[in-house]
Chimera marker file (.cmm) of the C-alpha trace (Angstrom):
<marker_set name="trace">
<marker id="1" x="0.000" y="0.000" z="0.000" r="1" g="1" b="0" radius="0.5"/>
<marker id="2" x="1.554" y="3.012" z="-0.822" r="1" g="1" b="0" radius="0.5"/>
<marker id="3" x="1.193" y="6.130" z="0.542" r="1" g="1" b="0" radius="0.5"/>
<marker id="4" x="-1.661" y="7.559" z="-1.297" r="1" g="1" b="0" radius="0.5"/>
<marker id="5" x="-3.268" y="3.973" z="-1.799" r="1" g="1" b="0" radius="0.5"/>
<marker id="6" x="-3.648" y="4.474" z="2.334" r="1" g="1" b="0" radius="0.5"/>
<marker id="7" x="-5.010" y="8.705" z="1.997" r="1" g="1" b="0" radius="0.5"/>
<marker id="8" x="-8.039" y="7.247" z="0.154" r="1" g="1" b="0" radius="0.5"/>
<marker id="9" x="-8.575" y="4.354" z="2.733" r="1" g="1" b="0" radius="0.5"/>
<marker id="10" x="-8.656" y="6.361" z="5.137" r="1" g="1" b="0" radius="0.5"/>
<marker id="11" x="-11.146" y="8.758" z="3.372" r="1" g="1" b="0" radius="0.5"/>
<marker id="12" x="-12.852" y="6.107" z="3.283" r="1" g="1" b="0" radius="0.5"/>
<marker id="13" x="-13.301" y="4.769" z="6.462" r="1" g="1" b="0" radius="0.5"/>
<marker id="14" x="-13.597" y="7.929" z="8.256" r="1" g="1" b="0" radius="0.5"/>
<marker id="15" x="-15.068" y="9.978" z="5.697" r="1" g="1" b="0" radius="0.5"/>
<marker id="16" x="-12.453" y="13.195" z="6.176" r="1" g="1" b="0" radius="0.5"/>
<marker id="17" x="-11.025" y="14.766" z="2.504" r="1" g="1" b="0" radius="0.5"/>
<marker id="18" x="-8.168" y="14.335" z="0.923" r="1" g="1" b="0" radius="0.5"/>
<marker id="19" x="-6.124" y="17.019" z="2.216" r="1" g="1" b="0" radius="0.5"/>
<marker id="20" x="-7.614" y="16.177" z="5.959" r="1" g="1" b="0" radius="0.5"/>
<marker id="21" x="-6.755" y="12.563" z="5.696" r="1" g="1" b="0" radius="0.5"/>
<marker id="22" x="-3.291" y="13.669" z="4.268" r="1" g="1" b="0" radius="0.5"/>
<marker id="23" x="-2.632" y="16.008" z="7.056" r="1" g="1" b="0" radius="0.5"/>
<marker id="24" x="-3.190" y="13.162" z="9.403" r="1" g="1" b="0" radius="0.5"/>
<marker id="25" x="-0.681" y="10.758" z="7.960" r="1" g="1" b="0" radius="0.5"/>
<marker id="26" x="1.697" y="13.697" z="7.909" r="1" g="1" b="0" radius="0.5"/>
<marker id="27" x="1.286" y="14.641" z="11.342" r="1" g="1" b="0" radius="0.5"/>
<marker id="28" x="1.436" y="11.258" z="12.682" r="1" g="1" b="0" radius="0.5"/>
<marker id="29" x="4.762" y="10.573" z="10.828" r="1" g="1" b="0" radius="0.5"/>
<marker id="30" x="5.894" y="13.485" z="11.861" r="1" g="1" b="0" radius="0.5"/>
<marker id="31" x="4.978" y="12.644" z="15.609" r="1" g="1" b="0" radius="0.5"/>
<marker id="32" x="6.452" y="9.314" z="15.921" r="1" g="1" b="0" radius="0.5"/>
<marker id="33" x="9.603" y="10.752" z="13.759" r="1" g="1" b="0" radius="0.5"/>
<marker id="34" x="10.174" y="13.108" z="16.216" r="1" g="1" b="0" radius="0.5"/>
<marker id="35" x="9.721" y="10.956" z="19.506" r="1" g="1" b="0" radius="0.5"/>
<marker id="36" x="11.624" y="8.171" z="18.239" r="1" g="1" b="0" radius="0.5"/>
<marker id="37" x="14.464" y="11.098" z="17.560" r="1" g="1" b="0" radius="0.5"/>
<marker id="38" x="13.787" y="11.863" z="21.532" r="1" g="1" b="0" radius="0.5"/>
<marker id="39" x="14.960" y="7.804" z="22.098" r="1" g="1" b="0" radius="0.5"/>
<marker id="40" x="11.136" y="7.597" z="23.247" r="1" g="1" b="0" radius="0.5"/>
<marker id="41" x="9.467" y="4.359" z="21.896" r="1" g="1" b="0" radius="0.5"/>
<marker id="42" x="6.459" y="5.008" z="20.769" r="1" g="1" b="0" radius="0.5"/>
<marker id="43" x="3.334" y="2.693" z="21.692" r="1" g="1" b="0" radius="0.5"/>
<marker id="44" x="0.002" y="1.872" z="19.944" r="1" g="1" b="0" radius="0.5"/>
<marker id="45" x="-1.809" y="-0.861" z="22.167" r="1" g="1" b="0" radius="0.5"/>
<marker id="46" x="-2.930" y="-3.330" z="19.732" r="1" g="1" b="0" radius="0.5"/>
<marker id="47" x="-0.629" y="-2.695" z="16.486" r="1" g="1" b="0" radius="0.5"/>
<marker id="48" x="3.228" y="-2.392" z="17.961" r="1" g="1" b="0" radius="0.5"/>
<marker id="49" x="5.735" y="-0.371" z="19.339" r="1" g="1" b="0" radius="0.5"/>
<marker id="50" x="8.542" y="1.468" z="17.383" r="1" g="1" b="0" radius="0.5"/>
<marker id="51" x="11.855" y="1.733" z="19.424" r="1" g="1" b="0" radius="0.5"/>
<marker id="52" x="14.363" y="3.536" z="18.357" r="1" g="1" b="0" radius="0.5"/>
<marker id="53" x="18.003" y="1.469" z="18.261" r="1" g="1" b="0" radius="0.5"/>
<marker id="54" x="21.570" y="2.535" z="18.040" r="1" g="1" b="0" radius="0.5"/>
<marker id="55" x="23.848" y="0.400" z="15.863" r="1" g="1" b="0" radius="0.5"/>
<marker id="56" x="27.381" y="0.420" z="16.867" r="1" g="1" b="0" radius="0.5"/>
<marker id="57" x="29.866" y="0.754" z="14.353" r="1" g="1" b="0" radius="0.5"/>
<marker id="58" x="31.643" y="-2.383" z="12.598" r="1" g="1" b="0" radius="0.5"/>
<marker id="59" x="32.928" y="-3.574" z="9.504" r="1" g="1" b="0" radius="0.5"/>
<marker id="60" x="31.326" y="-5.029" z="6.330" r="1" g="1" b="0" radius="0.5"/>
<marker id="61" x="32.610" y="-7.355" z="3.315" r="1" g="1" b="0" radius="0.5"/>
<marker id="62" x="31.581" y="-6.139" z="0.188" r="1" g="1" b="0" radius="0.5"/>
<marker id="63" x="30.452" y="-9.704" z="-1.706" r="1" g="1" b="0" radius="0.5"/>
<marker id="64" x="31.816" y="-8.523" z="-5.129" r="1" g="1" b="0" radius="0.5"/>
<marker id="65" x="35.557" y="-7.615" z="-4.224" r="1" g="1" b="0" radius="0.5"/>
<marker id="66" x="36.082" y="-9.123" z="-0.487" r="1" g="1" b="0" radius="0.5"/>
<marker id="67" x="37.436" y="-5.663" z="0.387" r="1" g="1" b="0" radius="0.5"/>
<marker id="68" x="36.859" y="-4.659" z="4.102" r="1" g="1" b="0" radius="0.5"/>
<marker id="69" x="34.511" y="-1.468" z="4.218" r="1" g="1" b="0" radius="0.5"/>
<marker id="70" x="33.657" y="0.609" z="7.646" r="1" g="1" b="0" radius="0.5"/>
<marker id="71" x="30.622" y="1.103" z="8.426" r="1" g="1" b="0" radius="0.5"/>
<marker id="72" x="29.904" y="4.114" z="11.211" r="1" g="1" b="0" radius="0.5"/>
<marker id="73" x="27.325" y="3.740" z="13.873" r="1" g="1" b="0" radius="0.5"/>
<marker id="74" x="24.104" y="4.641" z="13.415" r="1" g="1" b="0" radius="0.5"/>
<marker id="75" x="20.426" y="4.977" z="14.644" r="1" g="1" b="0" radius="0.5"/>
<marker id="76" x="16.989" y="3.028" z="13.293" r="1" g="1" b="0" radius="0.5"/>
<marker id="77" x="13.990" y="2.018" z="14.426" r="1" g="1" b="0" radius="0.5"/>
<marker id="78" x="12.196" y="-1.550" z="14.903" r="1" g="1" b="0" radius="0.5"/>
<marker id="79" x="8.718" y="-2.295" z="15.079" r="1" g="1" b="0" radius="0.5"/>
<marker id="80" x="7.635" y="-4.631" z="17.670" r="1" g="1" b="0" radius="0.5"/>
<marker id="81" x="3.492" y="-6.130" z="17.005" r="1" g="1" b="0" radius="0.5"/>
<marker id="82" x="1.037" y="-5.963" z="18.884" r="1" g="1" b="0" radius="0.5"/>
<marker id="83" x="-1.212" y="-8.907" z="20.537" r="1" g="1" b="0" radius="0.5"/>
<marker id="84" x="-3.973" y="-7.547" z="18.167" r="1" g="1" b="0" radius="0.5"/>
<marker id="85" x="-2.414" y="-7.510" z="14.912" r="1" g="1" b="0" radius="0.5"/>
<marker id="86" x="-0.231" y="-10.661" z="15.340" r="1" g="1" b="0" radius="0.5"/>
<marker id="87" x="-4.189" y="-12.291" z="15.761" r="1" g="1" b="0" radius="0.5"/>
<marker id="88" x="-5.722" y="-10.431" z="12.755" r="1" g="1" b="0" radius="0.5"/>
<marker id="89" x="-2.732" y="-11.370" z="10.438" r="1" g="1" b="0" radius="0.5"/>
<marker id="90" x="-2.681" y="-15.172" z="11.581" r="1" g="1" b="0" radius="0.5"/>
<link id1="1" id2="2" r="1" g="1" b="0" radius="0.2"/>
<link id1="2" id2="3" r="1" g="1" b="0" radius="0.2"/>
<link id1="3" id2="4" r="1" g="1" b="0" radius="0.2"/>
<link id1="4" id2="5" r="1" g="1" b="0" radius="0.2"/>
<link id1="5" id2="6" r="1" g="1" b="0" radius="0.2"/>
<link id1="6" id2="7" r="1" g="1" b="0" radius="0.2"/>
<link id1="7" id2="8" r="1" g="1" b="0" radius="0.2"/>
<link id1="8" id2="9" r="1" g="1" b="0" radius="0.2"/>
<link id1="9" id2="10" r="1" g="1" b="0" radius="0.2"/>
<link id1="10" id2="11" r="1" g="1" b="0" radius="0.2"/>
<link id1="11" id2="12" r="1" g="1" b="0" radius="0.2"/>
<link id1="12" id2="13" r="1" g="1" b="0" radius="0.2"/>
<link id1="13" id2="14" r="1" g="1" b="0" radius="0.2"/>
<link id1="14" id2="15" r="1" g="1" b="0" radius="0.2"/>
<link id1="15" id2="16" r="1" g="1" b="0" radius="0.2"/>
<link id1="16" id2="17" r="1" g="1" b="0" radius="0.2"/>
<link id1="17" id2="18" r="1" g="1" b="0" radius="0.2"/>
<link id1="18" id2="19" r="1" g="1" b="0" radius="0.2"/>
<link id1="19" id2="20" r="1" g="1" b="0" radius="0.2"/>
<link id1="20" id2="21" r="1" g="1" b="0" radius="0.2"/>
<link id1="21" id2="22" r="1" g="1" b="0" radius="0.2"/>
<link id1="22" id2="23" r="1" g="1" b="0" radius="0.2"/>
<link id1="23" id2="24" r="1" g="1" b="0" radius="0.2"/>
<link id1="24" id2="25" r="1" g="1" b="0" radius="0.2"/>
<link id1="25" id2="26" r="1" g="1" b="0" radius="0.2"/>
<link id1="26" id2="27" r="1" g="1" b="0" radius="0.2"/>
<link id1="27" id2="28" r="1" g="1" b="0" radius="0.2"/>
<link id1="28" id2="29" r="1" g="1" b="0" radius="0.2"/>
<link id1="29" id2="30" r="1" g="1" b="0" radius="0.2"/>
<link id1="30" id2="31" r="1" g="1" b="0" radius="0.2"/>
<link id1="31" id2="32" r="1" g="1" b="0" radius="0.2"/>
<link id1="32" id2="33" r="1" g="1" b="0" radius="0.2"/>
<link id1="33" id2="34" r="1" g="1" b="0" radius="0.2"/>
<link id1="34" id2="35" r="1" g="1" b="0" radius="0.2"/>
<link id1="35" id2="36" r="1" g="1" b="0" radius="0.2"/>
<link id1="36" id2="37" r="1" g="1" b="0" radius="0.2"/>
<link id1="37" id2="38" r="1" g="1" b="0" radius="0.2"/>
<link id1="38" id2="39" r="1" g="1" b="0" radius="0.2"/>
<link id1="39" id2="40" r="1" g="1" b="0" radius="0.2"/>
<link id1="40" id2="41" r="1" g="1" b="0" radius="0.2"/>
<link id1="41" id2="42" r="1" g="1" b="0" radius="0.2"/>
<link id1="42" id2="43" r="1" g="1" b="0" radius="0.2"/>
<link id1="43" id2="44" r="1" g="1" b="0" radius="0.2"/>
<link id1="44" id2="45" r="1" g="1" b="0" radius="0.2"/>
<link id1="45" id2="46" r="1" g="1" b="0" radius="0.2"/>
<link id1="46" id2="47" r="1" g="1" b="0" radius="0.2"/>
<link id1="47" id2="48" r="1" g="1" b="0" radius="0.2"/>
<link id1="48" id2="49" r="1" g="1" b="0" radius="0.2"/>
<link id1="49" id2="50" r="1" g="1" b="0" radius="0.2"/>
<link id1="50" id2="51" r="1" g="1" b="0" radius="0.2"/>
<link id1="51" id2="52" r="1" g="1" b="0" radius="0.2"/>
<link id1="52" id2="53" r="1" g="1" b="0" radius="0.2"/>
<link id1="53" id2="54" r="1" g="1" b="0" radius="0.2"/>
<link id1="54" id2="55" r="1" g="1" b="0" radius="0.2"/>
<link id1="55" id2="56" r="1" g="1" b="0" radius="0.2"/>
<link id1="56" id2="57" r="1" g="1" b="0" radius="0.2"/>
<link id1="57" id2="58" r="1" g="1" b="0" radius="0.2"/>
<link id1="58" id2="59" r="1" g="1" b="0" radius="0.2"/>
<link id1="59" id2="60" r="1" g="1" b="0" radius="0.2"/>
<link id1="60" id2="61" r="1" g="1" b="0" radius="0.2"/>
<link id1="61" id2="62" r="1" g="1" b="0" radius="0.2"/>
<link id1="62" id2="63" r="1" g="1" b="0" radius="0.2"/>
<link id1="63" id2="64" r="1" g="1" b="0" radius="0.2"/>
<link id1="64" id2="65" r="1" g="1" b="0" radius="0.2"/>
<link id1="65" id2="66" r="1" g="1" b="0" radius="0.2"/>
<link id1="66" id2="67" r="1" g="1" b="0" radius="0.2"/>
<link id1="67" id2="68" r="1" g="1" b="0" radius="0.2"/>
<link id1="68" id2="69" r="1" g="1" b="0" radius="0.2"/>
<link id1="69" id2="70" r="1" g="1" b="0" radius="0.2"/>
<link id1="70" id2="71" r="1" g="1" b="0" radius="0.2"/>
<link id1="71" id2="72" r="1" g="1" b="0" radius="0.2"/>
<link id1="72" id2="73" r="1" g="1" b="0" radius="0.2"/>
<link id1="73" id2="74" r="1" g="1" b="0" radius="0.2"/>
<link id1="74" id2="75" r="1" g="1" b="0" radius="0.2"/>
<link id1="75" id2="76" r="1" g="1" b="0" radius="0.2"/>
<link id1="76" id2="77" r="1" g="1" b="0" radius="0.2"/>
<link id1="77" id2="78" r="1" g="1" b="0" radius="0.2"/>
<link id1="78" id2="79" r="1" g="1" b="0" radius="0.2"/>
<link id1="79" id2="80" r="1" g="1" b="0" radius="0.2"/>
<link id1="80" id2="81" r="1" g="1" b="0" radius="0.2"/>
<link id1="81" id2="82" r="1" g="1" b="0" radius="0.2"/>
<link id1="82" id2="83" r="1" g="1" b="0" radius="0.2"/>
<link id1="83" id2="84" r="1" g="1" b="0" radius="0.2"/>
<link id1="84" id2="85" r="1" g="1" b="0" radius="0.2"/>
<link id1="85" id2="86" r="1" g="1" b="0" radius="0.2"/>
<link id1="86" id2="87" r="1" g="1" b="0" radius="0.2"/>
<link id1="87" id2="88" r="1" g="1" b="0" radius="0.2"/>
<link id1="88" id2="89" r="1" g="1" b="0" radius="0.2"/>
<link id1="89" id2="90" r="1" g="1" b="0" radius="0.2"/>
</marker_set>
């Protein structure tokens, strides 16, 4: 589903307009974006948690040439599901 496939869902299902149902992608994206920044994980009871990880820093074979390349430490995110959408998938 991309992310205008998911705009007119929710238009849909909650009968808002196109730029109201954009807004609230946006401003939940922007929300969890900015928590997760924070090192807050971020918790929907039901459909997951996003936690924000730190990667430390290592080294990496590239397959083609075998040569060592460095790879600095960095930050992500991981979704954990929920109870509720581990059930409505299976």
């Amino acid at each position: 589903m991309t992310k205008a496939e998911l705009i007119a869902d929710i238009m849909k299902r909650s009968g808002l307009g196109r730029g109201e149902a954009r807004a609230c992608i946006e401003a939940f994206v922007a929300s969890v974006t900015d928590a997760l920044r924070r090192g807050e994980e971020v918790r929907l009871v039901g459909f997951g948690s996003f936690t924000p990880v730190s990667r430390a820093a290592g080294v990496a074979r590239n397959p083609r040439t075998g040569e060592q390349v460095k790879l600095p430490a960095s930050k992500t995110a991981r979704l954990r599901v929920g109870d509720a959408l581990k059930k409505a998938l299976n």
